[in-house]
N, C-alpha and C positions, 0 to 999 in steps of 0.2 A: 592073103594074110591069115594065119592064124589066129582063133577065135579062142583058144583055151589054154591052158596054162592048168600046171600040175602042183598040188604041194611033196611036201617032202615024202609022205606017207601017200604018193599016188593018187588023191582025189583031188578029179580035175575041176578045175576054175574057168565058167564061162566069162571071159575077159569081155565080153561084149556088152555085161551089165554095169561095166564100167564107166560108161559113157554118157555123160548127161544130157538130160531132157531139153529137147528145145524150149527156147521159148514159148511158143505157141501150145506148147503140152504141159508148160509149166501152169502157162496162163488159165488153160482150158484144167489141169489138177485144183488149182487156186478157187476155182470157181464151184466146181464140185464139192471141195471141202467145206465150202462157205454153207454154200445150199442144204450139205447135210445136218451144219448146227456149228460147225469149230469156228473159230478166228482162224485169221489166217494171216499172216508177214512172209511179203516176197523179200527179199536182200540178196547180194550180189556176194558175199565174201562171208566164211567164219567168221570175221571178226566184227563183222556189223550183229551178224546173228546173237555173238557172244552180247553187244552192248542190249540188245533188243532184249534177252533174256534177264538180264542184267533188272533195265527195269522193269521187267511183268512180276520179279521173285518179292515175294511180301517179306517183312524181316524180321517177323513177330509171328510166323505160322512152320509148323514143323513141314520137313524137304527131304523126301526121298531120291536119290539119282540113281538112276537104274545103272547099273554096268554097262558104259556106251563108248566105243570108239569116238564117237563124233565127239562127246561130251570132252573125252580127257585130250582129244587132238585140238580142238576147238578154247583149251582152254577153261571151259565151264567147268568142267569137274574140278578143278584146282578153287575156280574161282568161288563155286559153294563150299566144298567141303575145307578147306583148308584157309580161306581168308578170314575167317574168326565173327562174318557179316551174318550169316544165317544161323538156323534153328536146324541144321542137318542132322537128319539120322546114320547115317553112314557110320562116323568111328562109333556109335554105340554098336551097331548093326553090325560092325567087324571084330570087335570084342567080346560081342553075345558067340561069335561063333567060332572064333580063337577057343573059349572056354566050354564048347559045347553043350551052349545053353539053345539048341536048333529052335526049341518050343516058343522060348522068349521070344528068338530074333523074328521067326514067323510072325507072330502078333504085331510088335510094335511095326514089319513095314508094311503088315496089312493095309492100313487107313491111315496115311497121313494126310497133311491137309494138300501137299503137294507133291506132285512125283513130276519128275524133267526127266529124261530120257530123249530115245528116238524109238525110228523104226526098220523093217528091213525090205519094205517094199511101200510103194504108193499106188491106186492104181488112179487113174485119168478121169474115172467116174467115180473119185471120192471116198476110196474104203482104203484103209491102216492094217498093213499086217507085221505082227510081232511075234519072231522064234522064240523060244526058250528052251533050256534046260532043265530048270527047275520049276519056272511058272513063276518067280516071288514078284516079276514086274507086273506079271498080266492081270493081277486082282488090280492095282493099285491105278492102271492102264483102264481098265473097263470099267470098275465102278469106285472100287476103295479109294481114292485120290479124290478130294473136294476136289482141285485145278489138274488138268494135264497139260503138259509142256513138251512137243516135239518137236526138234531140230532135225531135220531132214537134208540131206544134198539131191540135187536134182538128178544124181543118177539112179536115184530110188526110187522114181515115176518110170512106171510102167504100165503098159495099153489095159489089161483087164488081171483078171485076177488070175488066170491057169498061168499068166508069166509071172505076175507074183509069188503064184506058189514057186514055179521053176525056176526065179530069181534067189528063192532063201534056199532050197535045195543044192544049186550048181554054182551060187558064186556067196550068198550069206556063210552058209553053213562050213564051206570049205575052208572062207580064209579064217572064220571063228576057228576052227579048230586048228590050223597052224599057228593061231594065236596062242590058245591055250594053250599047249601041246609044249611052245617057246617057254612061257609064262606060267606054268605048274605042271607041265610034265605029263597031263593026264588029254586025254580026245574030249572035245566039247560034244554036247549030247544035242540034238536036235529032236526033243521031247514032245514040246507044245506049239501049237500057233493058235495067236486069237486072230481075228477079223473082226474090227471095229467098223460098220456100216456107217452108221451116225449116231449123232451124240444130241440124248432127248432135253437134256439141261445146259440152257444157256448160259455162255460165257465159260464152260466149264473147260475145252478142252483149244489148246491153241497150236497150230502148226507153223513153225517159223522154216519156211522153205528158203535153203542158198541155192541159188544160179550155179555153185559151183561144186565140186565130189569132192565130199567128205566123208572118213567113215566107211563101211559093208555091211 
């Protein structure tokens, strides 16, 4: 059986990082993440994920959502930005930049008090890696963010970090960019990646891991 899969523009998709983490890898990821400093929630389905995030989100503190599959498949992107319940920054965040005010929208999603997102790899021994294009999550990801919030699917655990990186190169990075590519026309840029090892301030960052793939 074939392992890869091509998009429209020829770059191929290793279909293998598709597949999620056993139990026992999810278990043995949970554990690592703990030990480094994060919180951690196991769940079985997006939609438990969704109710879990649901209540960690304070409703009196400003909320950044990073631009995330998981988020708007799962649900949560709608369910911050658009339910009238939170303090989100987003439609300001998209009107600073309708108007080309770049400078503004920089600052304010610097530090808010919250960013939710996800990631694009896990690895088994506890580290977070996140692509970017532009970088605006990965301040708010490592220190600008009082709380960090990620929703993860289990096909995101992987053994060490050289298949993390090889996971956001051959199967992240590919279908982001048939995404975009659909969705404005333009190739997605595979600019940055942070590695978050561990997190020195408690309570600060919470990983809500589903049992099931969601998300790239």
């Amino acid at each position: 059986m074939t392992s890869t899969a091509n998009t429209e523009t020829g770059l191929d998709i290793d279909t293998r990082f598709e597949q999620p983490a056993t139990e026992t890898q999810l278990q043995r990821t949970a554990s690592a993440l703990r030990e480094k400093g994060h919180d951690v929630e196991v769940v079985d389905t997006a939609a438990e994920a969704r109710t879990v995030v649901n209540r960690l989100l304070p409703t009196d503190k400003s909320i950044f959502t990073a631009a995330s599959e998981t988020l708007r498949l799962s649900g949560l992107d709608d369910d911050i930005n658009a339910s009238g319940r939170f303090d989100t920054l987003r439609p300001t965040l998209m009107r600073l930049r309708e108007e080309g005010r770049f400078d503004e929208m920089r600052v304010l999603g610097a530090a808010p008090d919250v960013v939710v997102g996800s990631v694009h790899a896990v690895t088994e021994d506890g580290r977070l890696l996140t692509a970017s294009g532009s970088g605006s999550q990965l301040g708010p990801y490592s220190f600008g963010a009082g709380q960090a919030i990620w929703v993860v699917g289990a096909q995101k655990i992987v053994p060490d970090l050289d298949t993390a990186l090889r996971r956001i190169e051959t199967y992240a990075y590919p279908r982001e960019d048939a995404r975009a590519r659909e969705a404005y026309g333009t190739p997605a840029l595979l600019s940055k990646i942070l590695i978050i090892d561990k997190e020195m301030f408690p309570g600060r960052g919470t990983v809500v891991l589903i049992r099931e793939p969601i998300g790239f």
